[in-house]
C-alpha positions as CSV (number, residue, x, y, z in Angstrom):
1,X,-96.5,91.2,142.4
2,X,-95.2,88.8,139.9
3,X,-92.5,90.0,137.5
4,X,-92.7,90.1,133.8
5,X,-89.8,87.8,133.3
6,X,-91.5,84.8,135.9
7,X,-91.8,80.9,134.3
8,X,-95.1,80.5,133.0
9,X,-96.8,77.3,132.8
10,X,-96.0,75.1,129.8
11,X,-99.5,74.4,128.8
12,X,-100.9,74.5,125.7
13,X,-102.9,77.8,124.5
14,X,-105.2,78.7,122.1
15,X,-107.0,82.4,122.7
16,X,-109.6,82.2,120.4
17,X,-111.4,78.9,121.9
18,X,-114.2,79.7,124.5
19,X,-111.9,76.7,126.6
20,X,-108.4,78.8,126.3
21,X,-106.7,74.9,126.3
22,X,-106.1,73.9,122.6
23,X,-106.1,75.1,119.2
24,X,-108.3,73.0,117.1
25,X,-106.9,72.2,113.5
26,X,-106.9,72.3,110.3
27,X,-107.3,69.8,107.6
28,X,-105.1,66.3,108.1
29,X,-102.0,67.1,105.8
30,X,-101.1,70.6,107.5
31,X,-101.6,69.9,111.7
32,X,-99.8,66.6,113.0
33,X,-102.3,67.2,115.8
34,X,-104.7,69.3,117.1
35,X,-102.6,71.0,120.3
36,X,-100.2,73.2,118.3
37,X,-100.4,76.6,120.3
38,X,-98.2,76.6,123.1
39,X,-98.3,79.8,125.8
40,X,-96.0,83.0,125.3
41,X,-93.1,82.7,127.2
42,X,-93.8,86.5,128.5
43,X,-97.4,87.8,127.9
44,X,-98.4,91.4,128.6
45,X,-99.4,91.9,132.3
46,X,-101.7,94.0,131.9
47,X,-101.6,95.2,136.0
48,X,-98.7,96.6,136.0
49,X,-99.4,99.7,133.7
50,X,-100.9,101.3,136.9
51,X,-103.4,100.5,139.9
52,X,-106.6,98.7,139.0
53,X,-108.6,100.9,141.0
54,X,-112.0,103.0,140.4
55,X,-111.6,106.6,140.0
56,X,-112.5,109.0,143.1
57,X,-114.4,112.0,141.9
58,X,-113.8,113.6,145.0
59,X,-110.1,114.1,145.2
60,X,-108.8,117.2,144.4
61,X,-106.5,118.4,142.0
62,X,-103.4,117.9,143.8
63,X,-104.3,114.4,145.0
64,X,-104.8,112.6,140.6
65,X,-103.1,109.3,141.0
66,X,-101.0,108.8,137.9
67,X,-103.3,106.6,136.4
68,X,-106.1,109.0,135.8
69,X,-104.1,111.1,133.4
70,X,-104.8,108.0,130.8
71,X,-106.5,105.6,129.5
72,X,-108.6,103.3,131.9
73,X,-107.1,100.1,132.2
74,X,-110.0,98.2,131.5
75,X,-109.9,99.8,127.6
76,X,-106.0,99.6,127.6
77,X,-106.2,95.8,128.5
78,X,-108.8,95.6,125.7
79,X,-106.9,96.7,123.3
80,X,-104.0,95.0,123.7
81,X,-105.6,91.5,123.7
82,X,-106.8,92.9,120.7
83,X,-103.5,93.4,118.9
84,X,-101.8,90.3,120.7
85,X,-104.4,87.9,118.8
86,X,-104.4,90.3,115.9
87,X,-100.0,89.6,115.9
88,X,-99.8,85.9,117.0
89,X,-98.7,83.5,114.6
90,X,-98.3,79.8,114.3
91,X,-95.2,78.5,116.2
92,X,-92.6,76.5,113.9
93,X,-93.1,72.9,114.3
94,X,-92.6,69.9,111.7
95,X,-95.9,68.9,110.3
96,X,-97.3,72.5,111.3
97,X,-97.4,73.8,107.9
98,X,-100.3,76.3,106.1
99,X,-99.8,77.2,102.4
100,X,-99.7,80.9,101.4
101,X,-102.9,82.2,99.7
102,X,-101.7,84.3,96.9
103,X,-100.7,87.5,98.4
104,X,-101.7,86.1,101.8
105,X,-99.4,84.3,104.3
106,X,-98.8,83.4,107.9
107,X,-102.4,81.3,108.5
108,X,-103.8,80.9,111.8
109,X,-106.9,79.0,112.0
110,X,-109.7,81.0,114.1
111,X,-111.6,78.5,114.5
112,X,-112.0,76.1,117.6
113,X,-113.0,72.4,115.8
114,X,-111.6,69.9,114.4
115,X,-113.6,69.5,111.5
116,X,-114.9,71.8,109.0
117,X,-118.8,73.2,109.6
118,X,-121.0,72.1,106.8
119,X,-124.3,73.3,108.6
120,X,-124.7,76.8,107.0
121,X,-123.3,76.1,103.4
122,X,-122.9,72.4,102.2
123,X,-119.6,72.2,102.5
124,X,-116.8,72.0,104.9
125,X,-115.6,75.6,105.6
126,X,-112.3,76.9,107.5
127,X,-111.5,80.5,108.8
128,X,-108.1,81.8,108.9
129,X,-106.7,84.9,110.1
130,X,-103.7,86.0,107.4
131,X,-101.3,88.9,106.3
132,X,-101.3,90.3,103.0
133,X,-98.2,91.1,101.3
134,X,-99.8,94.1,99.5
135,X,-100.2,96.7,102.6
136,X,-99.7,94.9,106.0
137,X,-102.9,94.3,107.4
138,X,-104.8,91.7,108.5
139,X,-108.1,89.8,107.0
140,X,-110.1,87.2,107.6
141,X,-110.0,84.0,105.5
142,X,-113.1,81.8,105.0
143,X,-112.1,78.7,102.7
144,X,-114.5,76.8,100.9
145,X,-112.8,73.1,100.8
146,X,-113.9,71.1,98.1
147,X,-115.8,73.6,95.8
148,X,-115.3,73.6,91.7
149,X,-116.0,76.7,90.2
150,X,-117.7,76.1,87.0
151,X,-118.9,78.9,86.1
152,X,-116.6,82.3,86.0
153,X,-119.7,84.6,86.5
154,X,-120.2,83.4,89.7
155,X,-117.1,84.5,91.0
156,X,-118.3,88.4,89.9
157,X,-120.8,88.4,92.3
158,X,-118.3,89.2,95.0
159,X,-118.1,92.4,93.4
160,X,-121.7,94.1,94.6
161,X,-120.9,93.0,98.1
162,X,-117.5,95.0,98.1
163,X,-119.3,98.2,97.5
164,X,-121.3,97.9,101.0
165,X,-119.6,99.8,103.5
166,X,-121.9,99.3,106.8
167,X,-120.7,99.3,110.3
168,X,-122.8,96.1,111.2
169,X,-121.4,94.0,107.9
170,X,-118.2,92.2,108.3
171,X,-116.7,94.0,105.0
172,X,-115.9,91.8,102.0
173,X,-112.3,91.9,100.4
174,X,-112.6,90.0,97.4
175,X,-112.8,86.1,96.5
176,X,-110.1,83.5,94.7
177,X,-109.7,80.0,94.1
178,X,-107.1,78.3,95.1
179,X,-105.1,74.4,94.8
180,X,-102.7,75.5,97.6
181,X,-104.6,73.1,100.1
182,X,-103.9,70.2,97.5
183,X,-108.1,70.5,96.5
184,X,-109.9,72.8,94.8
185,X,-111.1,75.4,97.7
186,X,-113.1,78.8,96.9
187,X,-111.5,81.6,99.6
188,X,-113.1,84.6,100.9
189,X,-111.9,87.4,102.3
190,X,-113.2,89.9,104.8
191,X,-112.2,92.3,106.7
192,X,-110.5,91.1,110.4
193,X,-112.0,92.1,113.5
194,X,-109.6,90.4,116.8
195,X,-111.5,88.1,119.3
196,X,-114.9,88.8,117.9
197,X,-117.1,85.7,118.4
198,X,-120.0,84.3,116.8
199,X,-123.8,85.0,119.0
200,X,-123.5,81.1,118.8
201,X,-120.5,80.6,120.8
202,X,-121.3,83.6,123.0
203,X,-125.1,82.5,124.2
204,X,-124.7,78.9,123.3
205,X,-121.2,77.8,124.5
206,X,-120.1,74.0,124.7
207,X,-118.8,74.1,128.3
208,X,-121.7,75.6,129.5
209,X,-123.2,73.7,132.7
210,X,-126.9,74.3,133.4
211,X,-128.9,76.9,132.0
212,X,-127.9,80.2,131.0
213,X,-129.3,83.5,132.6
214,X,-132.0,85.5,130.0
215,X,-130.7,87.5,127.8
216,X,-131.4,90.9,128.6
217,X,-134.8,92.3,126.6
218,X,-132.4,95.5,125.7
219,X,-129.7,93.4,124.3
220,X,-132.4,91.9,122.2
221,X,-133.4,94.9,120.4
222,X,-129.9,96.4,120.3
223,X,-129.1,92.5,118.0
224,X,-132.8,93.4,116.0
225,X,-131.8,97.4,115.2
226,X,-128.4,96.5,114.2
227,X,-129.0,93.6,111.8
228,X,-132.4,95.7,110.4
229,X,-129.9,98.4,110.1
230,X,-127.7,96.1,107.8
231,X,-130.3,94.5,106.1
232,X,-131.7,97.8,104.9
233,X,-127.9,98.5,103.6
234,X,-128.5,95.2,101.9
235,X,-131.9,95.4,100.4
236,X,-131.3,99.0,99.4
237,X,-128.4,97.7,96.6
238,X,-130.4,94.6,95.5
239,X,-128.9,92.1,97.0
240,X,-129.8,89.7,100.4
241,X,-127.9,88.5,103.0
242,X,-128.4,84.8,103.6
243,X,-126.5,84.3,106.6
244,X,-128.8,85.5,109.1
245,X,-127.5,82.5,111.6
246,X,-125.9,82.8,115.5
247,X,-123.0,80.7,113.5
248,X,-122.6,84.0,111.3
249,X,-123.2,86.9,113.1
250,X,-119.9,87.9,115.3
251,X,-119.9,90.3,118.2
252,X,-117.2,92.3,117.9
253,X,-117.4,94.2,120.8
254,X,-119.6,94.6,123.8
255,X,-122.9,94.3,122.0
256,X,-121.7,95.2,118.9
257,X,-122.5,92.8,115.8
258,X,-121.9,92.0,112.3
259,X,-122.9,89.9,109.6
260,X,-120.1,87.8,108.7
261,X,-120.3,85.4,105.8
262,X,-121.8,87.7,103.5
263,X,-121.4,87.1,99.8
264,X,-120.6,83.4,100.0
265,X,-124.0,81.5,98.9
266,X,-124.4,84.1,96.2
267,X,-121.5,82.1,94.6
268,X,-121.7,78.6,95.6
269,X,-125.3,79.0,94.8
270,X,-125.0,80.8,91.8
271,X,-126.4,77.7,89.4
272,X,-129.4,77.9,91.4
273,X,-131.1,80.9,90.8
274,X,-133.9,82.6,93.1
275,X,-135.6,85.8,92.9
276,X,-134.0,88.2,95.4
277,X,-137.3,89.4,96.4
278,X,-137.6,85.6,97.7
279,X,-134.3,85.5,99.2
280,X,-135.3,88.9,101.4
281,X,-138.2,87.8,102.3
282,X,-136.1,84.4,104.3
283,X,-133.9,87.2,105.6
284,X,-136.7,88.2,107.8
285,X,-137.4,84.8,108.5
286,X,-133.8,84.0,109.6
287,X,-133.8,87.6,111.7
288,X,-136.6,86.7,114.1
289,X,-135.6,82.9,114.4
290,X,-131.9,84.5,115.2
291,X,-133.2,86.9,118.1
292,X,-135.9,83.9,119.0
293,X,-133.5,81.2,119.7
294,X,-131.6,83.7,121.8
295,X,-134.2,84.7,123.7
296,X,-135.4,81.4,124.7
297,X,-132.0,80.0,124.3
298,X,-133.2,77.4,122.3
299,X,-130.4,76.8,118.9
300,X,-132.4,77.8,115.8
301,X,-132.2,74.0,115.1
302,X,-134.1,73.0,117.8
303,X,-136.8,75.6,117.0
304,X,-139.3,73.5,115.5
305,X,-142.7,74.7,115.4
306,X,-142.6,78.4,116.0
307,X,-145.6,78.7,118.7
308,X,-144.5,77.1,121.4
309,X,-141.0,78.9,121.9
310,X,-143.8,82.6,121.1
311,X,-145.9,81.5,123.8
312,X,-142.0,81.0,126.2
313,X,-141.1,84.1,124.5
314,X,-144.2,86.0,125.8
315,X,-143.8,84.5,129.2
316,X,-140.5,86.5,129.9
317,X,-140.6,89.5,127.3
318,X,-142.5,92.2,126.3
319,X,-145.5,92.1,124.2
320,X,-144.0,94.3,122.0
321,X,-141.2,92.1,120.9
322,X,-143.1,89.1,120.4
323,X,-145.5,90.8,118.3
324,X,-142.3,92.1,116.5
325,X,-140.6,89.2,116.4
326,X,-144.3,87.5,114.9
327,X,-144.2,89.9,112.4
328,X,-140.4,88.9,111.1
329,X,-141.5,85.0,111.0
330,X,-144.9,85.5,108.9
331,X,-144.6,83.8,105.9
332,X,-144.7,86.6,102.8
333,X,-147.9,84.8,101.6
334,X,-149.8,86.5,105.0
335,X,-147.5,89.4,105.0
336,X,-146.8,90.7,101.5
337,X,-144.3,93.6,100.9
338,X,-142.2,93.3,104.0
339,X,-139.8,95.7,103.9
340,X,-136.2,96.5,106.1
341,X,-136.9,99.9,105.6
342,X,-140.5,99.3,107.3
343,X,-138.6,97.4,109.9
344,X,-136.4,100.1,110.6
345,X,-139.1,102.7,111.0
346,X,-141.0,100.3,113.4
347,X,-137.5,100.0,115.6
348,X,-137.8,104.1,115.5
349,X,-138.1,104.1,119.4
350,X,-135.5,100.9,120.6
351,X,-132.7,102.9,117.8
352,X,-133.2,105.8,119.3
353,X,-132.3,104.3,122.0
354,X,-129.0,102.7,120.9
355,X,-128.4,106.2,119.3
356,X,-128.1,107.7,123.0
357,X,-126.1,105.0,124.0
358,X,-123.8,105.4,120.7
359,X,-123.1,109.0,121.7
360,X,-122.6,108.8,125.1
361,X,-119.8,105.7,124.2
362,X,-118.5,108.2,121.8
363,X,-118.3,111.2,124.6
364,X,-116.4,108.9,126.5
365,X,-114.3,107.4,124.0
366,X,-113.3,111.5,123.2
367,X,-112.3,112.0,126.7
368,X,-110.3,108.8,126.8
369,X,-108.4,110.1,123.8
370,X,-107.9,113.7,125.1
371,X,-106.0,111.9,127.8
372,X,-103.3,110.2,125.5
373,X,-103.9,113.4,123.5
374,X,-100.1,115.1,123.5
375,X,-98.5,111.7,124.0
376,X,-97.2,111.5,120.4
377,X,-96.0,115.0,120.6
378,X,-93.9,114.5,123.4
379,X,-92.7,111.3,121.9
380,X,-91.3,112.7,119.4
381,X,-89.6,115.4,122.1
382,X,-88.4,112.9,123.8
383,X,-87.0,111.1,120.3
384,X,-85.5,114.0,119.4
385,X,-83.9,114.6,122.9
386,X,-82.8,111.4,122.9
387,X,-80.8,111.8,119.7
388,X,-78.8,114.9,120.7
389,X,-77.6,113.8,124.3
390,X,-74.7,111.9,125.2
391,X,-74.0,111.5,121.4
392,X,-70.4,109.5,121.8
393,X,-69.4,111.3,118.4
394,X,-70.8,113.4,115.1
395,X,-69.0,115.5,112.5
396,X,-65.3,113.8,113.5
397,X,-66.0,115.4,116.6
398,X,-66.1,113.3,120.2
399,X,-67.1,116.3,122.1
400,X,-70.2,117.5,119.8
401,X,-72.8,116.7,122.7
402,X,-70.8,118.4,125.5
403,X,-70.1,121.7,123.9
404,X,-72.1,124.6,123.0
405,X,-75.8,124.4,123.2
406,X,-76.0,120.6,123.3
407,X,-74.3,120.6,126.7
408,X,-77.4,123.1,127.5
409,X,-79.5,120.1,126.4
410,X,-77.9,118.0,128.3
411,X,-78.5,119.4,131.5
412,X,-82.0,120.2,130.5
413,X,-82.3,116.7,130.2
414,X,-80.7,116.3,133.9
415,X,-83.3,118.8,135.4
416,X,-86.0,116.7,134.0
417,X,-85.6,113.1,134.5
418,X,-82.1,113.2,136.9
419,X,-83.4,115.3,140.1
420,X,-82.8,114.4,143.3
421,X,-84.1,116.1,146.9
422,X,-81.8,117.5,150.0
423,X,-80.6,113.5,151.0
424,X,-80.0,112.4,147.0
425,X,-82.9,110.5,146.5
426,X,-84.3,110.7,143.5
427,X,-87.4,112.6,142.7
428,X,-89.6,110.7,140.6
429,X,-92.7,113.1,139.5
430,X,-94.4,112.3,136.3
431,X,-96.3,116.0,136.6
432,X,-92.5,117.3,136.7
433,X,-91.5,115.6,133.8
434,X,-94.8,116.1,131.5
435,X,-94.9,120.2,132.9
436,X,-91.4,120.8,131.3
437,X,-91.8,118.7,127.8
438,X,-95.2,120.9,127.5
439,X,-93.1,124.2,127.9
440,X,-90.4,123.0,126.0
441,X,-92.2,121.7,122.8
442,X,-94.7,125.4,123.3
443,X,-91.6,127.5,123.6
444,X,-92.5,129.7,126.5
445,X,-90.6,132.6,127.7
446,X,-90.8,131.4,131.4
447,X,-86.7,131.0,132.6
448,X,-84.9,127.9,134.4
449,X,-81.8,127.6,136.1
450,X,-79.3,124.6,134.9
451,X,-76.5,123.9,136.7
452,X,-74.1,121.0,136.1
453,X,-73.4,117.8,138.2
454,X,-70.4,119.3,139.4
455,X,-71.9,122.4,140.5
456,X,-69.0,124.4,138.3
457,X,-71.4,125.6,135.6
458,X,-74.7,127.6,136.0
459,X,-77.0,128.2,132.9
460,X,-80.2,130.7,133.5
461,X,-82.4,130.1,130.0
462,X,-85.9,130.2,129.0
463,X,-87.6,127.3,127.4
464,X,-88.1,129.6,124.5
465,X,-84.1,129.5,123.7
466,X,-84.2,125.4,125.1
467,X,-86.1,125.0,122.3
468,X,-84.2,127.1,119.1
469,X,-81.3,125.0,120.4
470,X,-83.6,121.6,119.9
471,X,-84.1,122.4,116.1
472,X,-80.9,123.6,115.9
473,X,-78.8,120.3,116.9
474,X,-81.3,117.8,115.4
475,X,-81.4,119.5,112.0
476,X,-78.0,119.5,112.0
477,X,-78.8,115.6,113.0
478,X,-80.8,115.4,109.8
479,X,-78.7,117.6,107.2
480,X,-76.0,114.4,107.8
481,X,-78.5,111.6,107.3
482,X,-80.5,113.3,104.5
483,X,-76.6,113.7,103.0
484,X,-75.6,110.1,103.4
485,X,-78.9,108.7,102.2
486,X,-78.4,110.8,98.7
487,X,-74.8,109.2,98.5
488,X,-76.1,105.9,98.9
489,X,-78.6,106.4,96.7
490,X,-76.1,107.1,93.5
């Protein structure tokens, strides 16, 4: 097994590209050139929390392999990918330079090209991942290079989209306009999901050789419930989404997706007015060309006339999606009053069946959880343990941790991590360990014998005393730092 600390290749990295071999950049004046990330010098291994093996539901009791008492590792290595791209930051380099946004700062582009996209909005756009000064977390940036606001109004628009809360809608921040990119850019901000990926990158990658498999029929209607789901959230407070495009939905997790870009054509468009009814009515449009082009793995561009890819889409699918997916591309002329809530209720049957699906993720996520369940309460055992042994002084006293009931602790402390079987080895045993922080932190009246390294002292105590003399030495801990923090404070 190779150790944490082992040379890792030098070459350059960028985890957010489908290719993990570049980062793509920015405008000219802030990248001298496009390869800027270079690889961690020691990444996570992810392996060596415990064996990447499948559980065995027929071992008994007294044969659980370590591993099983948390999370699976799949989830665990999940998760921290997720908080590794959610903490990486740009390395310092000269001509490596991003501006700070207001309240936001420390950049990273997201996106993998070195130009702007101008297909969905006109202009050149950008995405950043940044920090904001006011709480710590993490949003996404979408800058708008090149775009004058003329009118303030426009701006305000922002404001209905901030009130939609929707688990399939990439939430909306807030919006600003900015010179720091030496031009007049339009920035908005959303809420930051780590490694989620656009349905274009994800069924339509660049590298791809040959065809792709089909898409799945059920992943089809799991993308159609969702985004129905979000347009009725839409619809229902008067507004549309207009960014119904594989370039602007993300999948956030395993069939999981959000709209994305919401709230930005309401303001570059804003001097071109259209009746929202209208602008629903191309939602649907842009719905069934989004799940169409998937299906038949054609890009929306290359659509063209809509029969031909029907007549493919018949050929491998149900009937019943491509008379859905029909119904979404009708113009409103042939189909008047189309509705998301009409939508929803004819996606009754496929949402039930994400509904089932939802739960059963949700059982499982629960039993994950109980798993790690009492790991921050012995954490904080442990922390407060850790504070009280082997203290070298407190209280102009040298000896405070080896006399009275500290030096109980402290053998406590030996009988659970320091034991050792009939030829000195130790004894490692993680159900030891966890078995007498549970009886300590509950208090129980069940009795242990200490004795000390040199066999000269012999303590016979309960785990119900063990633990008055816890409180006991750590608040006497705390009395002194409470007390020094007041006289610093005058």
């Amino acid at each position: 097994m190779p150790s944490v600390s082992q040379a890792l290749p030098s070459t350059q990295y960028n985890p957010y590209a489908e290719e993990h071999n570049a980062l793509a950049g920015a405008s000219a004046p802030y990248f001298s050139a496009p390869n800027s990330y270079t690889t961690p010098s020691q990444p996570l291994q992810y392996h060596l929390y415990y064996p990447i093996a499948s559980a065995r539901e027929t071992l008994q009791p007294y044969q659980r392999q370590v591993h099983d008492l948390f999370i699976p590792e799949s989830l665990r290595e999940d998760l921290q990918k997720k908080s590794e791209a959610a903490r990486q930051v740009l390395p310092s380099q000269p001509g490596v330079q991003l501006p700070t946004l207001q309240h936001y700062h420390s950049l990273v582009p997201l996106d993998t090209k070195i130009r702007g996209t101008t297909s969905t909005f006109g202009l050149s756009s950008w995405v950043f991942k940044a920090t904001s000064r006011k709480n710590g977390n993490i949003f996404c940036l979408r800058r708008i290079e090149g775009f004058r606001l003329t009118n303030e109004e426009a701006i305000k628009a922002v404001n209905s989209w901030k009130k939609i809360i929707h688990p399939n809608i990439v939430t909306t921040i807030e919006a600003f306009t900015t010179r720091d990119f030496n031009d007049s850019s339009l920035v908005f901000v959303h809420n930051y999901h780590p490694l989620a990926k656009t349905l274009a990158e994800h069924h339509f990658p660049s590298n791809r050789y040959g065809r792709a498999a089909p898409v799945s029929e059920k992943v089809l209607w799991g993308y159609l419930v969702q985004l129905a789901s979000a347009l009725k959230a839409i619809h229902k407070a008067k507004l549309a989404a207009r960014c119904i495009d594989p370039s602007k939905v993300v999948l956030t997790d395993r069939n999981r997706v959000r709209l994305s870009a919401c709230s930005i054509l309401d303001v570059l468009h804003f001097e071109v007015p259209r009746r929202v009814e209208d602008l629903q009515q191309d939602d649907f449009i842009n719905l069934g060309r989004l799940v169409l082009s998937i299906a038949t793995n054609t890009p929306t561009r290359n659509l063209g006339d809509m029969r031909l890819p029907l007549e493919q889409l018949g050929r491998t699918y149900s009937l019943e999606l491509k008379e859905r997916i029909s119904w979404l591309l009708c113009p409103p002329q042939t189909l008047a009053g189309k509705t998301a809530e009409h939508l929803v209720y004819d996606l009754a049957q496929h949402a039930d069946d994400m509904l089932v699906a939802s739960f059963n993720a949700h059982d499982e996520n629960i039993a994950h959880l109980s798993k790690e369940l009492e790991n921050g309460r012995l954490v904080r055992l442990m922390a407060k343990l850790g504070s009280i042994n082997e203290r070298p002084e407190f209280d102009n006293d040298p000896s405070w941790a080896e006399t009275s009931e500290r030096y109980t602790l402290k053998l406590f402390r030996d009988y659970v991590f320091h034991q050792v079987d009939a030829q000195g080895n130790p004894v490692v045993d993680l159900g030891h360990i966890m078995s007498c922080l549970n009886k300590l932190d509950a208090g129980i009246d069940e009795k242990i014998y200490l004795t000390s390294r040199d066999h000269q002292s012999t303590f016979v105590v309960s785990y119900k005393e063990l633990k008055k003399q816890v409180q006991g030495a750590f608040g006497d801990l705390l009395k002194a730092n409470n007390k020094q923090q007041a006289n610093r404070s005058y």
